[in-house]
C-alpha positions as a Markdown table, in Angstrom:
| # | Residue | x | y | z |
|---|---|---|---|---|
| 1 | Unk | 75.1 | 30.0 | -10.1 |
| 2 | Unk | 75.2 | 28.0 | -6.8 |
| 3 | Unk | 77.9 | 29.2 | -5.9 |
| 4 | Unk | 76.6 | 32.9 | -6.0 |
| 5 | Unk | 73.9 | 31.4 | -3.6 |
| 6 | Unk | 76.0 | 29.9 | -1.0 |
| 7 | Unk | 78.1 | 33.2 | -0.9 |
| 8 | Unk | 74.6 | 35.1 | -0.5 |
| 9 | Unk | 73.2 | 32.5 | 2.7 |
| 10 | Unk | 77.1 | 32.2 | 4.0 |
| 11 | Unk | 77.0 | 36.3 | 3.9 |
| 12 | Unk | 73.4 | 36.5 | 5.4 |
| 13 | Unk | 74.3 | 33.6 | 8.4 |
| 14 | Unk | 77.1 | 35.7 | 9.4 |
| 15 | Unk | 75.8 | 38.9 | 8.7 |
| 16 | Unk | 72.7 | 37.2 | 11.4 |
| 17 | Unk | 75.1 | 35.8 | 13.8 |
| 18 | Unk | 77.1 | 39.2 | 14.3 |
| 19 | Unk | 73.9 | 41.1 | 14.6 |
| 20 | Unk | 72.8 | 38.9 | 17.4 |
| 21 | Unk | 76.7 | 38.9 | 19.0 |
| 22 | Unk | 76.2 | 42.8 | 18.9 |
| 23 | Unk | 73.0 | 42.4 | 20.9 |
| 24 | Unk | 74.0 | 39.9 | 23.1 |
| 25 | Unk | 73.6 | 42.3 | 26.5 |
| 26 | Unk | 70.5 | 43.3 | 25.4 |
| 27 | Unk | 69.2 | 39.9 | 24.7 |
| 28 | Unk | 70.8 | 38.9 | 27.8 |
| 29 | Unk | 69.0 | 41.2 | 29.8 |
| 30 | Unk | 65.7 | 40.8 | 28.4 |
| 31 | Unk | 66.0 | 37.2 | 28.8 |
| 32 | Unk | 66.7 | 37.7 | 32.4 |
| 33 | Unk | 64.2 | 40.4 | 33.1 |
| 34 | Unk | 66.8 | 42.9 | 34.0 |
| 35 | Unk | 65.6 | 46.0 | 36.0 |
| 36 | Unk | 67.3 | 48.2 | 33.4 |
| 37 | Unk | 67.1 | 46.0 | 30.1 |
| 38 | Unk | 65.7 | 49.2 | 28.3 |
| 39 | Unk | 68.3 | 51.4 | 29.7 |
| 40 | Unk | 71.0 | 48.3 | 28.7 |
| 41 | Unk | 69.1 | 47.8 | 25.2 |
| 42 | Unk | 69.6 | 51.6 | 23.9 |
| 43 | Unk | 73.4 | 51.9 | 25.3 |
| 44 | Unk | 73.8 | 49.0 | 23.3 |
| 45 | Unk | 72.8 | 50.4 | 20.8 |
| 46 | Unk | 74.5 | 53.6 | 21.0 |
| 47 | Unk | 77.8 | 52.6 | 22.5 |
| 48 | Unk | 77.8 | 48.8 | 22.2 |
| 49 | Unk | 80.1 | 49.3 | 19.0 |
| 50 | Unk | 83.0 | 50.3 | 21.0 |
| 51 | Unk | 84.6 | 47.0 | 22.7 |
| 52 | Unk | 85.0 | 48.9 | 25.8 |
| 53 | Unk | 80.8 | 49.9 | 25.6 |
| 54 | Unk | 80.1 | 46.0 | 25.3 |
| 55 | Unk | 82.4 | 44.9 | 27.9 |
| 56 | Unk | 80.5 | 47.1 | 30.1 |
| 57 | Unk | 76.7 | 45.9 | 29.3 |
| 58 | Unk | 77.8 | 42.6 | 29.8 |
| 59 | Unk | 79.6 | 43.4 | 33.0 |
| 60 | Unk | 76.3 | 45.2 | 33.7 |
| 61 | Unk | 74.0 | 42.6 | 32.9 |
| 62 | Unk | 76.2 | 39.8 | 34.6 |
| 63 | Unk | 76.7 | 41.5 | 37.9 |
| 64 | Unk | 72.6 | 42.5 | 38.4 |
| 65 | Unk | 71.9 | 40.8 | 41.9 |
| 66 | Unk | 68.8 | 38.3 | 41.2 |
| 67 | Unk | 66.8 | 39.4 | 44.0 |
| 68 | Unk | 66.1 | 42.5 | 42.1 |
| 69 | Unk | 64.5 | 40.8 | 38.9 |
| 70 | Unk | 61.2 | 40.2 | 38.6 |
């Protein structure tokens, strides 16, 4: 029996790691007050599945010059 629950909290700490991996940009950007974190949230999620999309929000949110942030 324990080891049915250990499979089920392993499964749900990755399952909650990768979600917030998949996010990163957006939580990135929000933490940082990006201009465009709305614009960066929902092309991560529309196109962040693509390694190429994700690349490019977090290329995106890296290369935002600080004197435009709030």
């Amino acid at each position: 029996m324990m080891d049915k629950i250990e499979t089920v909290i392993a499964l749900g700490l990755l399952l909650a790691a990768g979600v917030m991996l998949y996010f990163m940009p957006a939580i990135w950007a929000f933490n940082d007050k990006h201009p465009k974190r709305v614009a960066i949230l929902l092309f991560n999620l529309f196109l962040g599945w693509t390694l190429a999309g994700w690349i490019a929000l977090m290329i995106w949110v890296a290369t935002a010059s600080r004197t435009n942030r709030r």
